[in-house]
C-alpha positions as CSV (number, residue, x, y, z in Angstrom):
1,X,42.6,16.3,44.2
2,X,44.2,13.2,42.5
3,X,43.3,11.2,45.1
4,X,39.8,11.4,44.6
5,X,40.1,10.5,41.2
6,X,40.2,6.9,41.5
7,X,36.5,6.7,43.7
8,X,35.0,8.0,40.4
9,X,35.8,4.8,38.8
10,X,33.9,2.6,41.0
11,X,30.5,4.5,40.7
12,X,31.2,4.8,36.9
13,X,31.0,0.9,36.5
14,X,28.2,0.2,38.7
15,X,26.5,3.0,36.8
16,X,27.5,1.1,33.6
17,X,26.4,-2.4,35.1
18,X,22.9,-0.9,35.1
19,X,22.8,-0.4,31.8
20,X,21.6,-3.5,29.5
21,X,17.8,-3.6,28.2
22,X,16.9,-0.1,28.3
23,X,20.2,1.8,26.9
24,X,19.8,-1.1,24.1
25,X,16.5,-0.3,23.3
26,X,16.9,3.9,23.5
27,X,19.6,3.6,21.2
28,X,17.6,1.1,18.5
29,X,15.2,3.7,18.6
30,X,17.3,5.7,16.1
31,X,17.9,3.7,13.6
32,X,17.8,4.7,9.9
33,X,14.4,5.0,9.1
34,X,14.3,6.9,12.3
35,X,17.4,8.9,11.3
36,X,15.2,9.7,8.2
37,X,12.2,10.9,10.5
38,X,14.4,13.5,12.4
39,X,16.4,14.5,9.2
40,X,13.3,15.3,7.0
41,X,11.5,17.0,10.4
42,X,14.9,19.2,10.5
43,X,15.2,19.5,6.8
44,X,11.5,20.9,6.7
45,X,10.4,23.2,9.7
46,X,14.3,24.3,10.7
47,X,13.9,24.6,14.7
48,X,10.3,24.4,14.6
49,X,10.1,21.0,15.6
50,X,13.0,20.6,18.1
51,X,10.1,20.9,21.0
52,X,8.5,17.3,20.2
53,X,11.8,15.4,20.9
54,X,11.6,17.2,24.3
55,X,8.3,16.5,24.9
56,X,8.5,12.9,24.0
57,X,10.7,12.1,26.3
58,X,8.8,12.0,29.4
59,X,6.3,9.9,27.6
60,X,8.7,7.4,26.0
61,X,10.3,6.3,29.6
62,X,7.2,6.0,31.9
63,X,6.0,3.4,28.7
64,X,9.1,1.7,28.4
65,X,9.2,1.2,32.2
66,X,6.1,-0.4,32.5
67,X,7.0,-2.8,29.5
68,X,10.3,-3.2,31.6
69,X,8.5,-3.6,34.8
70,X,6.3,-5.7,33.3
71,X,8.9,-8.3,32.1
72,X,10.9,-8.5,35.2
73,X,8.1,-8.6,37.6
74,X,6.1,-11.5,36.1
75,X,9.3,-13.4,34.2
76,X,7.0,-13.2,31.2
77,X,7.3,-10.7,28.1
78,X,4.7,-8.7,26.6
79,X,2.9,-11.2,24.5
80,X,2.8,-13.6,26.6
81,X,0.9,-11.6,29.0
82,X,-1.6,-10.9,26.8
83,X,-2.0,-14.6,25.8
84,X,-2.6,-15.2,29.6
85,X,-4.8,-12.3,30.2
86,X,-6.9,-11.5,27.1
87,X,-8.7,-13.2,24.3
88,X,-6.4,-15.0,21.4
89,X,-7.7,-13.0,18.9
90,X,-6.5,-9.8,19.8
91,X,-2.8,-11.7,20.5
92,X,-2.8,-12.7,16.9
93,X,-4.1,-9.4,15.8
94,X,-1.1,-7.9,17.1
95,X,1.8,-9.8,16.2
96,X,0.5,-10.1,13.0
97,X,1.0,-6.3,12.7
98,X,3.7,-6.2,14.7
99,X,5.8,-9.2,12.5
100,X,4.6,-6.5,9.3
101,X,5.7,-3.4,9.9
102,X,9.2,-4.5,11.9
103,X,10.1,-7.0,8.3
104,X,9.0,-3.7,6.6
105,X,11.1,-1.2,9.0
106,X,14.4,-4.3,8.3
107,X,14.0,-3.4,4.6
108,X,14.2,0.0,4.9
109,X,17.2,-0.2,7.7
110,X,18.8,-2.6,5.6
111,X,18.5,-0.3,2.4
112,X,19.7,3.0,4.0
113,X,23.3,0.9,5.6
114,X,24.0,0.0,1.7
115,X,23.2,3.6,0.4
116,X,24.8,4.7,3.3
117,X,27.9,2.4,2.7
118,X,28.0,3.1,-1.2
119,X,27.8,6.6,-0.3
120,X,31.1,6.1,1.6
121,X,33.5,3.5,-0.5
122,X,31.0,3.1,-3.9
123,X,30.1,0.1,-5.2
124,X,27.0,-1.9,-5.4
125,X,24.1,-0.6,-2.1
126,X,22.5,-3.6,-3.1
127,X,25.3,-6.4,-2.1
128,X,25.9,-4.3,1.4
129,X,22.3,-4.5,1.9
130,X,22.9,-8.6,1.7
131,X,25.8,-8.7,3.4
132,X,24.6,-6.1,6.2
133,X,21.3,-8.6,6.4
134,X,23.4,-12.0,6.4
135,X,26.0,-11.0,8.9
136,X,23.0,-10.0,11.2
137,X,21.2,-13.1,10.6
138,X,24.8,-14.7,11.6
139,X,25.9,-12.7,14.5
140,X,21.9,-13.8,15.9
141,X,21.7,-17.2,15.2
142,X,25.4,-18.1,16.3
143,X,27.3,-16.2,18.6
144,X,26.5,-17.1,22.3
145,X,24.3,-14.4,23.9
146,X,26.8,-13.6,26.9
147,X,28.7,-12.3,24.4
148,X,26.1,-10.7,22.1
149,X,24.5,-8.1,24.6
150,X,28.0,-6.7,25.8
151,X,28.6,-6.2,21.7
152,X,24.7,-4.4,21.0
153,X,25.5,-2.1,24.2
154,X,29.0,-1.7,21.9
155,X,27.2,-0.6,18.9
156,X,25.5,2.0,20.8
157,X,28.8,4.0,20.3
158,X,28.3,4.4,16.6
159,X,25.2,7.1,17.8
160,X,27.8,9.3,19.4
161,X,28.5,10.3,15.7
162,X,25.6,12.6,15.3
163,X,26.9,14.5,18.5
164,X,30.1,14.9,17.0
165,X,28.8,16.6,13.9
166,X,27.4,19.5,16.3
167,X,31.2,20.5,16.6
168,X,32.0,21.1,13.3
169,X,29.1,23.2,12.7
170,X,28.1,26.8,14.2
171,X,25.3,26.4,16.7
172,X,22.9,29.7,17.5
173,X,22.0,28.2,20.9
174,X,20.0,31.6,21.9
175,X,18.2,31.1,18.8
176,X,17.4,27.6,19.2
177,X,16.5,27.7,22.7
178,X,14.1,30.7,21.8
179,X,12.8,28.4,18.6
180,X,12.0,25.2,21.3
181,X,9.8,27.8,23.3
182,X,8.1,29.3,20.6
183,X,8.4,26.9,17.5
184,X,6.8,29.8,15.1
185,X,6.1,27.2,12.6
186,X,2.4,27.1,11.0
187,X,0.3,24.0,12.5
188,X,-0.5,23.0,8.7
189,X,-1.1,19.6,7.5
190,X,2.3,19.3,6.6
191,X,3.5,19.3,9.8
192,X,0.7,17.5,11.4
193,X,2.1,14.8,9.4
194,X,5.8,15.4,10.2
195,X,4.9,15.4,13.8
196,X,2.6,12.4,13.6
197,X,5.8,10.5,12.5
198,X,8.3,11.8,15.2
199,X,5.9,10.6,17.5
200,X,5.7,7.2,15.8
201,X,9.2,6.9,15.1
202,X,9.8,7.3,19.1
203,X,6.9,5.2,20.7
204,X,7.0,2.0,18.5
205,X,5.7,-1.3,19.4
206,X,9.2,-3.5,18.7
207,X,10.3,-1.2,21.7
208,X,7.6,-2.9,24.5
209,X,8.2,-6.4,23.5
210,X,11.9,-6.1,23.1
211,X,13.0,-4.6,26.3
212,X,10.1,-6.9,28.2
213,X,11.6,-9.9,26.7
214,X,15.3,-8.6,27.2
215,X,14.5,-7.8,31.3
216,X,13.1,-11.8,31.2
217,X,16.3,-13.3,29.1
218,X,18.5,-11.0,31.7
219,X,16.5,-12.8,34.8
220,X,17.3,-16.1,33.4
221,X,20.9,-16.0,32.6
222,X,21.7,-14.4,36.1
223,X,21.5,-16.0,39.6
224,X,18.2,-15.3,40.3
225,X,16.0,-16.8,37.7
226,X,12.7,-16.3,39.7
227,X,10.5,-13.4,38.5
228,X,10.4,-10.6,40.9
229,X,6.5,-12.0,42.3
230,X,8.2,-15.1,43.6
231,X,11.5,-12.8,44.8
232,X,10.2,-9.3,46.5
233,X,13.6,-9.8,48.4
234,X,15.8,-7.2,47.0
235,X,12.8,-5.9,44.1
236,X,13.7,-2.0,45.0
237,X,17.3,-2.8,43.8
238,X,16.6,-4.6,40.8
239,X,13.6,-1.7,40.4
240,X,15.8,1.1,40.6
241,X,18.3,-0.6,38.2
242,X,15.6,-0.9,35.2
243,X,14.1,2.9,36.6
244,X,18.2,3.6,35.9
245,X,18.3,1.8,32.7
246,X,15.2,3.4,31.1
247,X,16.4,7.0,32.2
248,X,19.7,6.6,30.8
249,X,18.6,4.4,27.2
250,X,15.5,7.1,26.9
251,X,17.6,10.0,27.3
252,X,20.1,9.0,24.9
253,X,17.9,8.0,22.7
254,X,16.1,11.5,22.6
255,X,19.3,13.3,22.7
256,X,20.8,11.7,19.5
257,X,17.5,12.5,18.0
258,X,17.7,15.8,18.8
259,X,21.4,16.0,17.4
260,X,20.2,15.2,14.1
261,X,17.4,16.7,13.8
262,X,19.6,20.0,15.2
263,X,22.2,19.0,12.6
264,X,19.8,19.5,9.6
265,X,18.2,22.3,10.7
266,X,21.8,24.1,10.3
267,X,22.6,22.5,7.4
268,X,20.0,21.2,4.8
269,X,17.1,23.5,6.1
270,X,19.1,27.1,5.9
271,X,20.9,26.0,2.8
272,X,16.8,24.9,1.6
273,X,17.2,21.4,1.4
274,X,13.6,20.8,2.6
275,X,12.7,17.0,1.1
276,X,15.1,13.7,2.1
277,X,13.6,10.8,1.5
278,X,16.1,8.3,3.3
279,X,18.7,8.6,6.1
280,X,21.3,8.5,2.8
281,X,19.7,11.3,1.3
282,X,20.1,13.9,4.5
283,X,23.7,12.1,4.6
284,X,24.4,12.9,0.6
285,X,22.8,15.9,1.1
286,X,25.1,17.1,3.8
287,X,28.5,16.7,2.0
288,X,28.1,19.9,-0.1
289,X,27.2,22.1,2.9
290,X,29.0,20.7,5.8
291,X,31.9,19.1,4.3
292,X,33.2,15.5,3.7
293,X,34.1,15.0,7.4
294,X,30.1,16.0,8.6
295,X,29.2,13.5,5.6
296,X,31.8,10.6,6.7
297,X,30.5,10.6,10.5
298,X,26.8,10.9,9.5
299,X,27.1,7.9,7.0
300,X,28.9,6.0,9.5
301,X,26.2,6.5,12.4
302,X,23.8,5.1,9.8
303,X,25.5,2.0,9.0
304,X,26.5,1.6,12.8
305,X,22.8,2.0,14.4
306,X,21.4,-0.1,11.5
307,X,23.7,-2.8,12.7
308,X,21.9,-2.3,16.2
309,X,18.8,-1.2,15.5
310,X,18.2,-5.2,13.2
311,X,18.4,-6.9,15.7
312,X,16.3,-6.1,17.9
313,X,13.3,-5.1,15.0
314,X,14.1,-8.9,14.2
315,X,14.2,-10.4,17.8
316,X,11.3,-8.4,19.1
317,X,9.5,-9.4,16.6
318,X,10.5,-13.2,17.3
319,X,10.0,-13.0,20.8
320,X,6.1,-11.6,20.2
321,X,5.7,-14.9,18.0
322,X,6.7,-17.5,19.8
323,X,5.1,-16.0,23.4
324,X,1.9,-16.2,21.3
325,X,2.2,-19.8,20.0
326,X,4.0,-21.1,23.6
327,X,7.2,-21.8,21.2
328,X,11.0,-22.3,22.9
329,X,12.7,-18.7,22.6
330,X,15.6,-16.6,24.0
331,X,19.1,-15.4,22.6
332,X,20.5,-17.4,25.3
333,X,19.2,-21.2,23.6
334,X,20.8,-22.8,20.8
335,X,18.9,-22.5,17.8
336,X,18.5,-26.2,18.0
337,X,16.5,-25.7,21.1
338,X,14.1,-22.4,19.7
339,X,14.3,-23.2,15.8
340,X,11.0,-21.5,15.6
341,X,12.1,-18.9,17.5
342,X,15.1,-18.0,15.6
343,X,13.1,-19.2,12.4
344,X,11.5,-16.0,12.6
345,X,14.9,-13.6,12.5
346,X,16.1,-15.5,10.0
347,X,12.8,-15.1,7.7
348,X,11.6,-11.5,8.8
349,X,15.5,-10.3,8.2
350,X,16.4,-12.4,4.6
351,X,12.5,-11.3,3.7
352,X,13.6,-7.3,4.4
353,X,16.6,-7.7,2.2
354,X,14.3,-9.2,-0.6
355,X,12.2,-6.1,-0.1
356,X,15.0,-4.0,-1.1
357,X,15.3,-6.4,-4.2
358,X,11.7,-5.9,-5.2
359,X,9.8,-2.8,-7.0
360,X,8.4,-2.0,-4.4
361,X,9.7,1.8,-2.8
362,X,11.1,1.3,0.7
363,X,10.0,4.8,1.5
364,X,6.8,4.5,1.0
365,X,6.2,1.2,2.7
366,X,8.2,2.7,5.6
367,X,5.4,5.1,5.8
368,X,2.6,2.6,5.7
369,X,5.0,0.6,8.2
370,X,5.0,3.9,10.9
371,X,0.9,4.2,10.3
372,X,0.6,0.5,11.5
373,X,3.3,1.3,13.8
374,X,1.2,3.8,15.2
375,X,-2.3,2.0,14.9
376,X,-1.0,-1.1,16.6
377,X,0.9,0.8,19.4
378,X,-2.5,2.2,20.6
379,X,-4.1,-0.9,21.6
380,X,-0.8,-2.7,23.1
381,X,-0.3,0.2,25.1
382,X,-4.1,0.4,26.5
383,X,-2.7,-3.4,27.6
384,X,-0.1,-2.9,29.0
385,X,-1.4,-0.1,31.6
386,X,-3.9,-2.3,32.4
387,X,-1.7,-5.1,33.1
388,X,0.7,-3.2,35.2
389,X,-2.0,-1.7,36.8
390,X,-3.6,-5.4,37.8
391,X,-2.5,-7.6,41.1
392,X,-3.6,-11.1,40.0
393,X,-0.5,-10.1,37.3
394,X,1.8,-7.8,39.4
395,X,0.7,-8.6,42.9
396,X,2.6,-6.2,45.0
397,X,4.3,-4.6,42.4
398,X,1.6,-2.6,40.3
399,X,3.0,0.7,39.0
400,X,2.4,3.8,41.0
401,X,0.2,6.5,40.5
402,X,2.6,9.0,39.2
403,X,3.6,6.3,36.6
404,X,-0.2,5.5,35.6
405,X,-0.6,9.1,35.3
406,X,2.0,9.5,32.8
407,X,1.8,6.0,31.3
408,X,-1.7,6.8,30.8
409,X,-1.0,10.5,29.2
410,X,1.5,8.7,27.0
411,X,-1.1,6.4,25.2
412,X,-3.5,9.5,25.1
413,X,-0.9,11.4,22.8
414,X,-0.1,8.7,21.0
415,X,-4.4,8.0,20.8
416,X,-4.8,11.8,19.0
417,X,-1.7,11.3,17.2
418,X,-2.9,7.8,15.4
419,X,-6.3,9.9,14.9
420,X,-5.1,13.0,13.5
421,X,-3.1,10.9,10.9
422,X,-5.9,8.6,10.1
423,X,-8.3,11.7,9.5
424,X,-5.3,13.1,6.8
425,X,-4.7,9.6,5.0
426,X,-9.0,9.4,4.7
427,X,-9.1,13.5,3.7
């Protein structure tokens, strides 16, 4: 039996050599305003929403693998695809949007780490929200990306928090299990809305550009620069490794989600703590019920997936702008060589922390952020099919029918999801 140990190792760090883009981009998925999302969707309806994290999860890898595919195949991220392939306009359109609501989502990220942080030691949320913004800024713009992505797939740690807090609180798995089968909740506005925002909070935009872009910096730091259309030697190994990635990032992602939305069900929602506001509210709100130990680990995933979830809400949004305007980019240059390029982290990050300087309520522009989240998400996804779907883009390579089916089924949810929340904020 000892002897067999060792031959685990080997399969454990090819299986973690797969890992890069996707896992990265799963795990930014929670960040604090998503953390929010999941807390107030526990908070409000108990178990009664523990279903749509399940269901979402199908639908959140087959669109993150054609962004993925999408990016590797033609060496080219997500906007730029669309500036070779459909009318400027509509490019602009986009990014514009998309540059909005990720410098809105940084504020409110930024926001909840110094509340979060304050919570912890005291002191003043406002110069840990500075701090937290100029060390990311920093950590961006200087340190050598080699060394960056093996420190973001570190930071993806800090998630395994909200597991832990499962373990110190009783779980009624029969009950839940029973509750994700039959939710028993009302299908009232309230939760139309609640759902409407876990479904935004897990298909975002910043998602489809990042792990494009990341799967085309990955391609040209390696050996083989060449997009997969000029390489098919070897494409099913470098496609099962993203097919891999995805599975893996997604089903974290969804997990941790699940943890906390499990978490506050247990805690805030049978003790009838039904409203939270911010990911430091459900955290504050937890130390009463759950103890200073629950309260510690849940502050501490906060601060630690902010710290992840920045970047990439600043880089995506970077890499969409200067695809669109033809601009140097890439982690890997020397600011120096893509001063537009990092120009754009630097002002969508410093003009978050501002935000959190300014009258204006985080929350609620986090909510406005999520509805253009949501509205923008429709059409970039209707693009991205399309273009996966296309051989004068993908040659070879075009995404199968199983994953159009569920690519497609993806973007209809996310269609009557947009719709039904549109029809509440005109009603």
């Amino acid at each position: 039996m000892p002897a067999a140990t060792p031959a685990r190792y080997p399969r454990m760090r090819k299986l973690l050599r797969q890992l890069g883009p996707g896992l990265i981009t799963g795990a930014a998925d929670d960040d604090p305003s998503g953390i929010a999302t999941y807390s107030q969707a526990g908070a409000q309806f108990g178990y009664g929403m523990l279903w749509a994290v399940l269901v979402t999860f199908p639908l959140m890898v087959a669109i993150q693998l054609v962004s993925a595919r999408i990016g590797c195949v033609t060496g080219r991220g997500v906007a730029s695809n669309i500036r070779r392939h459909y009318p400027a306009g509509l490019l602009h359109a986009i990014v514009v949007l998309l540059l909005l609501a990720n410098t809105v989502n940084i504020a409110a990220d930024i926001g909840a780490m110094g509340q979060a942080l304050r919570l912890v030691i005291g002191g003043p949320a406002h110069a840990y929200a500075l701090a937290f913004g100029v060390a990311s800024v920093l950590l961006q713009v200087f340190l050598p990306y080699p060394r960056y992505a093996p420190l973001l797939k570190l930071m993806v740690t800090a998630l395994f928090a909200y597991v832990a807090t499962l373990f110190i609180v009783d779980v009624p798995w029969s009950e839940v299990l029973a509750r994700i089968v039959s939710p028993g909740v009302a299908l009232g506005r309230e939760y139309v809305v609640v759902l409407v925002a876990v479904l935004g909070t897990t298909i975002s935009p910043y998602l489809f550009f990042w792990q494009a872009s990341q799967e085309v910096e990955d391609q040209q730091t390696s050996g083989h620069p060449a997009p997969l259309i000029e390489r098919p030697r070897g494409a099913s190994r470098e496609l099962g490794r993203i097919e891999v990635d995805t599975y893996v990032g997604m089903g974290f992602s969804n997990f941790i989600a699940f943890c906390i939305m499990l978490t506050s069900a247990l805690t805030l929602h049978a003790n009838g703590v039904t409203d939270i506001r911010s990911a430091a509210d459900a955290a504050n709100a937890l130390r009463p019920i759950a103890g200073d130990f629950t309260f510690f680990l849940f502050s501490l995933g906060i601060v630690g997936t902010g710290l992840l979830a920045i970047p990439v809400l600043a880089g995506s949004a970077a890499y969409a702008v200067a695809e669109a305007f033809r601009w140097p980019r890439g982690l890997s240059r020397l600011p120096g060589e893509a001063p537009g390029f990092y120009g754009i982290i630097v002002a969508a990050t410093l003009i978050g922390v501002a935000i959190d300087f300014s009258p204006i309520d985080p929350f609620k522009a986090l909510i406005w952020a999520a509805v253009v989240n949501g509205v923008v998400a429709v059409p970039i996804m209707v693009v991205m099919m399309r273009l996966a779907a296309r051989r004068d883009v993908m040659g070879r390579f075009v995404i199968s029918r199983r994953l159009a089916w569920t690519g497609w089924g993806s973007t209809c949810v996310m269609t009557a999801a947009v719709a039904a929340l549109l029809v509440m904020l005109l009603s």
